[in-house]
N, C-alpha and C positions, 0 to 999 in steps of 0.2 A: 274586559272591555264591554263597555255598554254599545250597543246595534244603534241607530238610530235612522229611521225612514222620513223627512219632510217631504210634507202634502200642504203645497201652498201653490194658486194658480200666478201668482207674483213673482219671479224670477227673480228679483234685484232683493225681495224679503227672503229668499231660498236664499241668495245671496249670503247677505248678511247673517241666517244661520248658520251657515255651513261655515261664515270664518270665524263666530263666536265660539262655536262647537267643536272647531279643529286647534282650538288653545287648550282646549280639555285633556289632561292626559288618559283618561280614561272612557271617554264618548269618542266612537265614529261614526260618521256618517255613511251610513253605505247605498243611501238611492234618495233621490228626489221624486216627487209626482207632482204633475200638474193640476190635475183632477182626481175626486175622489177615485173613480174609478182604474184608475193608473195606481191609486193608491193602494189598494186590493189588490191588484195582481201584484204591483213590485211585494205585498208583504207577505203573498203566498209563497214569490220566488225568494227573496231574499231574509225570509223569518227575522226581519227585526225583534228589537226586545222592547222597542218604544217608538212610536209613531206622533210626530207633531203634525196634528190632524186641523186645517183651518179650516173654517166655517163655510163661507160663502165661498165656492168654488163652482165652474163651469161641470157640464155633463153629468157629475153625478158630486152635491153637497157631501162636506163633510159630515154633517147630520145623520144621512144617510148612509154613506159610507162607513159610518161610527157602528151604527147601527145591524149592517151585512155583514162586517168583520166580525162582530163580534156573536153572531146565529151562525155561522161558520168554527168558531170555536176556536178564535186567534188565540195566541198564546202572548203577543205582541200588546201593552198599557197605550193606552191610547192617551194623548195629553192634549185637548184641545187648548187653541190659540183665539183668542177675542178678544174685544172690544166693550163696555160697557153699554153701547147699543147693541147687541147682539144678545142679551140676557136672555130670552125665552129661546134662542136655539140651544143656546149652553145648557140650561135646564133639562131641554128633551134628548140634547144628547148626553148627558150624566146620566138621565135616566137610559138608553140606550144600551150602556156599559161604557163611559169614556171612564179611565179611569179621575181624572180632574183637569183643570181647566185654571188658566195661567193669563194675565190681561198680556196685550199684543206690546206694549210698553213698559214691560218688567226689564229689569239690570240683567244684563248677560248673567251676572255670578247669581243670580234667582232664577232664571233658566237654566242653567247646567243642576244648580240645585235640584228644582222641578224635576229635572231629567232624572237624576239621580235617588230622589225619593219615588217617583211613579216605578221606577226599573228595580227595586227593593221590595215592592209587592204593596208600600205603602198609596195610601190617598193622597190627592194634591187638590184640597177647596181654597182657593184665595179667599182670608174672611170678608174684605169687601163684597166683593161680586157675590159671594153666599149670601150674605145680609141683605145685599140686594134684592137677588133670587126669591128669599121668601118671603117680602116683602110683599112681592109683587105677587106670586101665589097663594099669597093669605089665604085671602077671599074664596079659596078653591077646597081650601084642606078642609078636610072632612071636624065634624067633633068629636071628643072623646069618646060620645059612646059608639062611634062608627069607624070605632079601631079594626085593624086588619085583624081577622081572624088566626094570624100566624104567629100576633102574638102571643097569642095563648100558651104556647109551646116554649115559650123562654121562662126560665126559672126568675125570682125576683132581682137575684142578682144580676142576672144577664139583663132583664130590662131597664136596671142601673145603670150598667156599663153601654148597655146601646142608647138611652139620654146623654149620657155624656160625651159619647163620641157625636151625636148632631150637634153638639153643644160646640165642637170644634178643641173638644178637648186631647193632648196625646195621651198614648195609654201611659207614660209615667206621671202625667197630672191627673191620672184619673184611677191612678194609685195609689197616687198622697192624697186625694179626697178620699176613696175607698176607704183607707190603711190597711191597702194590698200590698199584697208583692207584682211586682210588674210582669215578673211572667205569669203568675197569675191571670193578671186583667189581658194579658196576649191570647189566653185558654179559652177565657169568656169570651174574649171580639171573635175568635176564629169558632166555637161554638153558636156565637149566635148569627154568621154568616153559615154555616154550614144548616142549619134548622131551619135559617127562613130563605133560602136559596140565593144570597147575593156574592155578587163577585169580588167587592171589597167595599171598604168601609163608605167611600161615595154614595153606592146603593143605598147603604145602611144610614148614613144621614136622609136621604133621601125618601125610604121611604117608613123612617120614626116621621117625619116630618108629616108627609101623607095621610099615617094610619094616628095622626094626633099624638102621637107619643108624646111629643112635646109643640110648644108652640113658636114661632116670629115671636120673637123679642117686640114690643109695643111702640 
C-alpha cells in the first residue's frame, strides 16, 4: 500500500484528491496539510511514501517546504502539483529534491499513475512543462566548455546514458538505442547518480542540463 500526505491550502482540491485517491486499491491517504509547514511535521509523524506537495501555499510554500524536507533526509517522493504559470517554482523546486512535478489538470488515472511511478523510486517530468522549463532557462545554462566538473568522473558510457535520460528517455528506450540490456542501462543510471550525488533521475536531468550536457531542443 502506497502512504500518501496532501499538502494543498484548498480544501475542496484536498477534496477531490482524497476521493480520486480512495478508488485506488493500492494508495491511501493518511494525512492532509494545509501549509507547507503542516506539511513537515505530518510527514515526520506519519512517514508517508509520497507527498502531493502544492506550490503556492500560506506560512510556509511548497518550494520551501520541498526544499526542508528533503535537507532533513525524508525518505518520503515529493510530487509537486502546478500549473503552467507556475514554471520557475517547479524548476527551483525539482532542483530542491521534488522528485517530479504533474500539471494541477492531469486525469485522475495520470495521477494515481504519477503516484505510483514517483513511490517506485522512479522520476515523474511531464514532457510539456519540461519543454517548457528549459526553454525558458536557456538563456541561463551555461556552455559546453563550462561543464560541471563532476562530469569528469562518469565513464563515456554513463555520460551516454545520462543525455539520454534528459532527453526524457526510459531506461528500456535507452536500451534499444544503446543495444543494452536494460538492466544494464539500470547499473549505469544508478552509477551515475551515486558519483554525481543525485537523488534520482529529475536531478540528473536537471543538472546534464546545467552543466551543458546537452541542450533545449531549438
Amino acid at each position: 500500500m502506497i502512504r500518501v500526505l496532501l499538502a494543498d491550502d484548498q480544501a475542496l482540491i484536498r477534496s477531490g484528491l482524497q476521493m480520486i485517491l480512495a478508488a485506488q486499491p493500492d494508495i491511501e491517504v493518511v494525512g492532509e496539510a494545509e501549509d507547507g509547514r503542516q506539511a513537515i511535521d505530518l510527514c515526520n509523524r506519519l512517514l508517508p511514501d509520497v507527498i502531493l506537495m502544492d506550490v503556492r501555499m500560506p506560512v510556509l510554500d511548497g518550494l520551501e517546504a520541498t526544499a526542508r524536507l528533503v535537507a532533513l533526509g525524508t525518505t518520503a517522493r515529493i510530487l509537486v502539483l502546478t500549473t503552467f504559470d507556475l514554471d520557475e517554482y517547479v524548476y527551483a523546486a525539482i532542483r530542491a529534491g521534488a522528485s517530479g512535478f504533474l500539471l494541477k489538470d492531469a486525469r485522475p488515472s495520470q495521477l494515481a499513475d504519477a503516484i505510483r511511478v514517483i513511490a517506485d523510486g522512479e522520476a515523474l517530468l511531464a514532457p510539456a512543462v519540461t519543454r517548457r522549463l528549459l526553454e525558458r532557462f536557456a538563456a541561463t545554462l551555461p556552455t559546453p566548455e563550462e561543464r560541471s566538473p563532476a562530469l569528469a568522473t562518469l565513464t563515456d558510457r554513463e555520460r551516454d546514458v545520462l543525455a539520454l535520460v534528459a532527453a526524457g528517455l526510459s531506461n528500456s528506450e535507452i536500451a534499444e538505442r544503446l543495444f543494452l540490456g536494460e538492466t544494464t542501462v539500470k547499473t549505469h543510471v544508478s552509477s551515475v547518480l551515486r558519483k554525481l550525488g543525485l537523488r534520482d533521475r529529475v536531478q540528473a536531468v536537471v543538472l546534464a542540463y546545467e552543466a551543458g550536457l546537452v541542450r533545449p531542443p531549438a
